[in-house]
N, C-alpha and C positions, 0 to 999 in steps of 0.2 A: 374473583376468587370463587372455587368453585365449596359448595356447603361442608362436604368433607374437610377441606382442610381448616375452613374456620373452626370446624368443631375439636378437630388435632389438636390447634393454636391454643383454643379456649380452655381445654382438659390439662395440653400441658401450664397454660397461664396458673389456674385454679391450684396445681400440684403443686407448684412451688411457691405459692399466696399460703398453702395451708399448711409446707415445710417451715416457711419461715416463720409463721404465728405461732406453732409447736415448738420449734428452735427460742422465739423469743420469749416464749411461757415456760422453758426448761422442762418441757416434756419430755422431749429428744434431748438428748446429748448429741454434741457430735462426734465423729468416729473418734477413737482415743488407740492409741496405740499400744496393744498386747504385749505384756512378757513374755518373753519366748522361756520355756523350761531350760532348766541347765540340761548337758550332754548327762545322760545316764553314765555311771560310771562303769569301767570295762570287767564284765563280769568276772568274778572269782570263778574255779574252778580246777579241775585234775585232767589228764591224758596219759597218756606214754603207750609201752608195747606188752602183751602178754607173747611170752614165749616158753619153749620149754625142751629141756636137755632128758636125752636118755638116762632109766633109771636101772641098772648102773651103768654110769659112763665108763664104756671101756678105755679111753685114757681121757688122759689130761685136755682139757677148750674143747666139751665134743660142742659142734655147732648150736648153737641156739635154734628151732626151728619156730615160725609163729603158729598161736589158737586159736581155733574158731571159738570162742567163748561170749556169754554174760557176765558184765563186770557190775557187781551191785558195790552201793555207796553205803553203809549202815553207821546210825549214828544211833547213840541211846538205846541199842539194843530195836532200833526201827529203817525198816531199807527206806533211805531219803532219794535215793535215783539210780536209775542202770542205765547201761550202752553195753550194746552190739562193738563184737569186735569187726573192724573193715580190712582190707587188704593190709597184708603184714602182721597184723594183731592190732591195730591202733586201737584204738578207744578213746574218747573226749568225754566229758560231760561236767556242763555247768553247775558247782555248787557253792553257795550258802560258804563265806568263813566259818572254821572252827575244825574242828579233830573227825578225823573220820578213818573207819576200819572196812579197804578194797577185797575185796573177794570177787575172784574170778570163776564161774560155774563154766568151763570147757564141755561143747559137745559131743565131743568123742570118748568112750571110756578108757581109765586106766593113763588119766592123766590127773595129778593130784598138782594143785596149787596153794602154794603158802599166801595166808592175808599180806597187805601191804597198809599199816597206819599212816596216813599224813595227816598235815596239819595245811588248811589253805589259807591264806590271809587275804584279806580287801583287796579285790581289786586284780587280785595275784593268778598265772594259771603255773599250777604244781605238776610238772613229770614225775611219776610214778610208774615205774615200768615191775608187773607183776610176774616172776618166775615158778615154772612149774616143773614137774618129774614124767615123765614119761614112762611109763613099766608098772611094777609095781616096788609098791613102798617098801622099804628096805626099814626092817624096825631097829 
């Protein structure tokens, strides 16, 4: 045998001479197996579409068209989260259960949008589709 390997042999001999002294003096524990966390639960939350009909609509089902808009979340009179609107008008965003008042701020002028209250529960995601005027407001 050549000197290297005895000294391999020896180092790993000694490792496990000084695992199991440790083991038998309850220094070491041995491996014990982890609780794994429960599944988070599936976020509460709001979506739907902001659109918006000409203001005045010269007849009856004018098309709905979508808006480039800011949808804020406000609760207690404080904004708790916004989303960008994406293709169509979509909007998402994850919120917190409890009552909340949507307000859409549109990028283009001379488009007014009415708030949208919901109320989200545990767990729940709430459609909310936010409608607006087009023109100007008719008092």
């Amino acid at each position: 045998m050549k000197s290297g390997t005895r000294t391999t042999t020896r180092t790993g001999l000694l490792a496990s001479i000084a695992l199991a002294a440790l083991l038998a003096l309850g220094a070491v524990a041995p491996a014990q197996s982890v609780p794994v966390p429960a599944p988070e639960p599936m976020p509460s939350g709001v979506g739907g579409k902001v659109t918006a009909v000409p203001n005045p609509c010269p007849f009856h089902g004018c098309k709905r068209e979508p808006v480039r808009a800011i949808v804020a979340a406000w609760q207690d009179g404080r904004m708790v989260a916004w989303s960008r609107t994406r293709r169509g008008g979509r909007y998402a965003m994850d919120l917190r259960p409890g009552r909340y008042s949507l307000a859409a701020y549109p990028r283009a002028r001379r488009i007014f949008c009415e708030p949208e209250v919901v109320r989200v529960p545990q767990g729940q995601r709430v459609r909310a589709n936010i409608g607006c005027l087009k023109g100007l407001p008719t008092a």
